[in-house]
LUMDO-186625 format. One line per 5 residues: number of its first residue (from 1); their letters; for each residue x, y, z of C-alpha. Coordinates in steps of 0.1 Angstrom, whole numbers. Each point is the difference from the previous one (the first is absolute). Layout:
<recs>
NUM = a = X,Y,Z; ...
</recs>
This chain:
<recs>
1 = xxxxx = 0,0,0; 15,35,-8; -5,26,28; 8,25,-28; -30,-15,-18
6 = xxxxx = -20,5,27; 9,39,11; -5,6,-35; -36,-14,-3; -12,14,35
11 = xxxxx = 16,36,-15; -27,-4,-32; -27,-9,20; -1,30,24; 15,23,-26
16 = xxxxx = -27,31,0; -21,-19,23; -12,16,37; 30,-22,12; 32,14,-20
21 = xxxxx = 15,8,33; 5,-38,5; 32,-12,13; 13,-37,-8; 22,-16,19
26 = xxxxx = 12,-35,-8; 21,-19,26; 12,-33,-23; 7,-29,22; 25,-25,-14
31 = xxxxx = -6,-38,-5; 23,-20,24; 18,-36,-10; 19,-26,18; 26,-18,-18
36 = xxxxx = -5,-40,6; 37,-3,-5; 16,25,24; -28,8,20; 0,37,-4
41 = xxxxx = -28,26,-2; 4,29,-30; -24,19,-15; -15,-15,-31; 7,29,-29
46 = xxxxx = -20,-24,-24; -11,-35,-10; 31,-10,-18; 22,14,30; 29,-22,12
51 = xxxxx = 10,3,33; 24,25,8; 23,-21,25; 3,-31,-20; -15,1,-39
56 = xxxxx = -24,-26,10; -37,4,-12; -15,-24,19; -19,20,26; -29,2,23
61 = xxxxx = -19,34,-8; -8,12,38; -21,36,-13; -8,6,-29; 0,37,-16
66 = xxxxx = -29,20,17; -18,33,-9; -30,14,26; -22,28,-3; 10,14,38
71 = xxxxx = -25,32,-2; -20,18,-24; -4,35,20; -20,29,-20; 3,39,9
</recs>
């Protein structure tokens, strides 16, 4: 998912609406992995990532990539 994608799309939407004064923030929250071969944790930058540590790419996905909607607030 591209958060630039996103801004950009919530930008049309309130453009000369009663809410162009909206303000989008976008916290991205990484996917997490944990290498079956050494055992450790790194953030998951995409599917075909190996790990890191090792150059293995068998893993155990722990989080995946996450994107919330926190607050909508309207002035």
């Amino acid at each position: 998912m591209e958060i630039e994608a996103i801004r950009f799309a919530l930008e049309v939407i309130c453009k000369n609406t009663f809410s162009t004064s909206v303000k989008v923030t976008i916290d991205e929250i990484s996917a997490l992995a944990r290498c079956r071969v050494c055992q450790k944790e790194y953030n998951l930058e995409n599917l075909c990532s190996l790990c890191p540590y090792c150059s293995a790419y068998d893993r155990e996905i722990l989080k995946v990539k996450e994107l919330w909607v926190k607050a909508v607030t309207i002035e």
